[in-house]
C-alpha positions as CSV (number, residue, x, y, z in Angstrom):
1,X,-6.6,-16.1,-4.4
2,X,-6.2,-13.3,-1.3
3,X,-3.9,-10.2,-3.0
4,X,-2.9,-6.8,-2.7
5,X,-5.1,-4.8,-4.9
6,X,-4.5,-1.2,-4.4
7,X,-3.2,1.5,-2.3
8,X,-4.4,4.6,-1.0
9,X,-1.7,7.5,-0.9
10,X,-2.3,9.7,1.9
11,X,-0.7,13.4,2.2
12,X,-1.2,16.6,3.3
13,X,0.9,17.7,0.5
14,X,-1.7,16.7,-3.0
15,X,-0.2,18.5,-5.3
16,X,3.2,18.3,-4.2
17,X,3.5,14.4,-3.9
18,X,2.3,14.2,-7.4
19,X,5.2,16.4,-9.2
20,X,7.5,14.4,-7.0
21,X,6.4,11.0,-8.1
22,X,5.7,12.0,-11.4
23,X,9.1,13.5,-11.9
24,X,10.3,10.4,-10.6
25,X,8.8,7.3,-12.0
26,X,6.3,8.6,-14.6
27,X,2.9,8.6,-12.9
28,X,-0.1,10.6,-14.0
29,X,-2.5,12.1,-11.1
30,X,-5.6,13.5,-12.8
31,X,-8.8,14.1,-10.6
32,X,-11.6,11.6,-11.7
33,X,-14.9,14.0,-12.6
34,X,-17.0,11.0,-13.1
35,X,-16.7,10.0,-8.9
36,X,-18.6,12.3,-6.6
37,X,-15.8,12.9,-4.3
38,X,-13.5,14.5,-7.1
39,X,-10.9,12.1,-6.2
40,X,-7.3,11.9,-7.5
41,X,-6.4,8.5,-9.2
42,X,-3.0,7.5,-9.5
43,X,-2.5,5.8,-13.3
44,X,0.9,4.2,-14.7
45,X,1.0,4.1,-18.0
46,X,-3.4,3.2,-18.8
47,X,-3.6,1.2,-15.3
48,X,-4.8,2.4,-12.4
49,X,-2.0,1.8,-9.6
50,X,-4.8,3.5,-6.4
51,X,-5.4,6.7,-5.2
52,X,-4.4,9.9,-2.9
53,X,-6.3,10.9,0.2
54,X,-6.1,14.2,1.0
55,X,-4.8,14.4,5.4
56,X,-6.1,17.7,5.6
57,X,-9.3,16.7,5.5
58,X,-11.4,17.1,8.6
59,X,-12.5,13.3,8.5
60,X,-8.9,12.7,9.4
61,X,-7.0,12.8,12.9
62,X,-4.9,15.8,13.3
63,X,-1.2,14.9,13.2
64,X,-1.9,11.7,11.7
65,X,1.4,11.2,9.4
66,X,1.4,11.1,5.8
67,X,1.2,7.4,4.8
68,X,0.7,5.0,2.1
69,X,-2.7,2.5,3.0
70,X,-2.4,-0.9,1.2
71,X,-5.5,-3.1,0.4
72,X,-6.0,-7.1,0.4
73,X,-9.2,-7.6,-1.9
74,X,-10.7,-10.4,0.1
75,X,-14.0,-12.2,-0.3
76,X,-15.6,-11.0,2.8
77,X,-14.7,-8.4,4.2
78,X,-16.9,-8.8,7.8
79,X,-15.9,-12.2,8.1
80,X,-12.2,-12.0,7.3
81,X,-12.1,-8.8,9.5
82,X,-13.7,-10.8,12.3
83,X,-10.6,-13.9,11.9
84,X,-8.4,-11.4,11.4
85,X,-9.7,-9.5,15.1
86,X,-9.6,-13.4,16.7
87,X,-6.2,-14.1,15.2
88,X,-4.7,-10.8,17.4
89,X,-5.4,-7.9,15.2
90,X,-6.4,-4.6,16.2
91,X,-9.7,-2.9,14.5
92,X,-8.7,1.0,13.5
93,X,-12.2,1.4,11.2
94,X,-15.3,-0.3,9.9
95,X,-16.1,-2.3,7.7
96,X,-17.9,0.2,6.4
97,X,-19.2,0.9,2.9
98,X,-17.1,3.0,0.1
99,X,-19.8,4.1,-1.7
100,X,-21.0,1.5,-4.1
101,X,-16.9,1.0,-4.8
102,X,-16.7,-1.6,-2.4
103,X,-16.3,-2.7,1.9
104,X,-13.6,-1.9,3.4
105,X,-12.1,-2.3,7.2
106,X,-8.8,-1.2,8.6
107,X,-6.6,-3.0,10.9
108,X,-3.4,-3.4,13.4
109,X,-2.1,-6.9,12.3
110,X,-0.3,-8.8,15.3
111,X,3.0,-7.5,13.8
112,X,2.0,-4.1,14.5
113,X,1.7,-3.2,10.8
114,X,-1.4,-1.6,9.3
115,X,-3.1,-2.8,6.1
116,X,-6.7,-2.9,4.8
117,X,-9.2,-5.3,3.7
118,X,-10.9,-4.7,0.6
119,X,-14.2,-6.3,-0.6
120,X,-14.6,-5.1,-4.5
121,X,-18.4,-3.9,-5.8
122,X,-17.4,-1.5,-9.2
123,X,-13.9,-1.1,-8.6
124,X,-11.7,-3.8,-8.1
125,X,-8.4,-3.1,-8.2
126,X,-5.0,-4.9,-9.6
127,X,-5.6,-7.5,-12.1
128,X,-1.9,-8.3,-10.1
129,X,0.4,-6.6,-7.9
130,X,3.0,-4.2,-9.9
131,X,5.6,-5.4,-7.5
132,X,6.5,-7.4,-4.3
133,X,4.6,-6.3,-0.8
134,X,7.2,-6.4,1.8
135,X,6.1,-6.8,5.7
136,X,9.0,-5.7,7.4
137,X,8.7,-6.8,11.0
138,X,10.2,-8.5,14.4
139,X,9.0,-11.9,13.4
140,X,7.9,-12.4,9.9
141,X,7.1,-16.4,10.1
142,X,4.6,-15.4,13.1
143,X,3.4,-12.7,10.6
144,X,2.8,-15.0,7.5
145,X,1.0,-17.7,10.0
146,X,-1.3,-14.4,11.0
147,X,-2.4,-14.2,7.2
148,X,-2.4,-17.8,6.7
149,X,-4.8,-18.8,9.3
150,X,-7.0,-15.5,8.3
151,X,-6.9,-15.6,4.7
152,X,-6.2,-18.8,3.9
153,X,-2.7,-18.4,2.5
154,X,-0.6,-16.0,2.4
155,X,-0.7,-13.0,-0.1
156,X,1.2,-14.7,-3.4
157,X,2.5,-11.3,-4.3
158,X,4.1,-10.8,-0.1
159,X,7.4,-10.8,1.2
160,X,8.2,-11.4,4.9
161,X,11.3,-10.1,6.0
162,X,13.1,-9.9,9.4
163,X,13.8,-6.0,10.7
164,X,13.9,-4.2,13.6
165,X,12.1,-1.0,11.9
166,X,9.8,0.8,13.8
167,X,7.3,1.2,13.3
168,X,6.8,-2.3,11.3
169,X,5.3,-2.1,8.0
170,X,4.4,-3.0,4.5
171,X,6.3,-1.1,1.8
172,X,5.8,-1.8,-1.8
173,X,9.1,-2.9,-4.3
174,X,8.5,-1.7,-7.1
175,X,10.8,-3.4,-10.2
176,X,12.2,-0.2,-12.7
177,X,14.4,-0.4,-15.2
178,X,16.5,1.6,-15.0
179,X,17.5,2.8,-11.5
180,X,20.3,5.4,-12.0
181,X,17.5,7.3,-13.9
182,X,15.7,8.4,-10.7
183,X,18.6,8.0,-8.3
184,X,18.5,11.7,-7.7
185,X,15.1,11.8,-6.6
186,X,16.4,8.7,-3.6
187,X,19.4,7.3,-1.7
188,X,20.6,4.0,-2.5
189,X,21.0,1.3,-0.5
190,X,24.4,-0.2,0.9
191,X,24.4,-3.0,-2.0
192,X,23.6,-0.4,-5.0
193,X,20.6,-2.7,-6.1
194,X,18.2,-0.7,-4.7
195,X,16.9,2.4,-4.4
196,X,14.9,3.8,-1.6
197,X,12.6,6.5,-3.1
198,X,11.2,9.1,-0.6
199,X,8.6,12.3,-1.3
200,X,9.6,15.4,0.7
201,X,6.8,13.6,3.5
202,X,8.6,10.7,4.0
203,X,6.3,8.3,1.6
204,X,8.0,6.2,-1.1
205,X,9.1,3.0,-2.3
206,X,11.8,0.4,-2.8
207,X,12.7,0.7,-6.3
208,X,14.6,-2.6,-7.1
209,X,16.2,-3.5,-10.5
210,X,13.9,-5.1,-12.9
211,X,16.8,-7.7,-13.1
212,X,17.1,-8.6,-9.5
213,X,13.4,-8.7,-8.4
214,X,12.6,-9.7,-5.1
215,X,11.8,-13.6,-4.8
């Protein structure tokens, strides 16, 4: 079934956001020499949880904002990208090839929130989501029906909840267990069950207890 399968951390700050989250929760960056761009892979523990993009490149807008990219491994990605277009979703990029890693294409869903399709070759991600994917938005039953009738059914591992945020967006929640151990690096929320983890760029998480997980 249609899931999240990695993300894409995207800074202008590389070497910054990595002592920040690995101060925080325990990640290890470490650039892999065995891929031609010399990318940075983000590992917990001996998975790989995705990678960071680098804004200062010249391939990317300027004044783009920093930004975490999340990708739906799907089984093909011009075909789903084309339902997805016909369903009210706005292309950004592509598809386009990744080197032989996989296809990918970028889009506006109807909710306004971006999020990527990914169509695995040699990497392929999550064997399963390391949390819950939360689509924040005006009108999340219209937003689940928008990945219902382009997927098939809705990502197993999403949550669709009613907000007035602008922009709309997904946001990973990520289950810790213990969250007064990185409650200095965040602010918690009004309820004290979670913790809203944000770098120095604005990019984080929701870090919920690993006893109150998001349905």
């Amino acid at each position: 079934m249609t899931d999240f399968c990695w993300l894409d951390l995207k800074t202008r700050d590389v070497s910054g956001t990595a002592a920040f989250f690995s101060a925080a929760l325990g990640w290890r960056f470490e650039v892999d020499e065995q891929d031609f761009r010399r990318a940075t892979k983000i590992h917990v523990g001996d998975r790989q949880l995705g990678g960071v993009s680098d804004l200062a490149n010249p391939v990317y807008p300027p004044g783009i904002p920093a930004h975490i990219a999340f990708y739906l491994r799907v089984d093909d990605v011009d075909r789903r990208t084309e339902i997805a277009v016909e369903h009210g979703a706005q292309l950004v990029a592509g598809p386009f090839d990744a080197g032989d890693q996989g296809r990918l294409s970028t889009l506006l869903d109807p909710a306004g929130a971006a999020v990527s399709f990914w169509e695995p070759r040699g990497f392929a991600g999550w064997t399963e989501p390391p949390g819950r994917l939360v689509l924040t938005c005006a009108d999340p039953i219209t937003a689940r029906g928008f990945y219902e009738r382009t997927l098939g059914a809705a990502p197993p591992s999403a949550v669709f909840v009613q907000s007035d945020a602008d922009p709309p967006g997904w946001e990973l929640a990520l289950p810790v267990d213990d969250l007064t151990a990185v409650a200095e690096h965040g602010s918690w929320s009004a309820d004290g069950s979670a913790l809203r983890l944000r770098s120095p760029e604005g990019v984080g998480f929701l870090l919920t207890s690993a006893r109150n997980v998001l349905p």
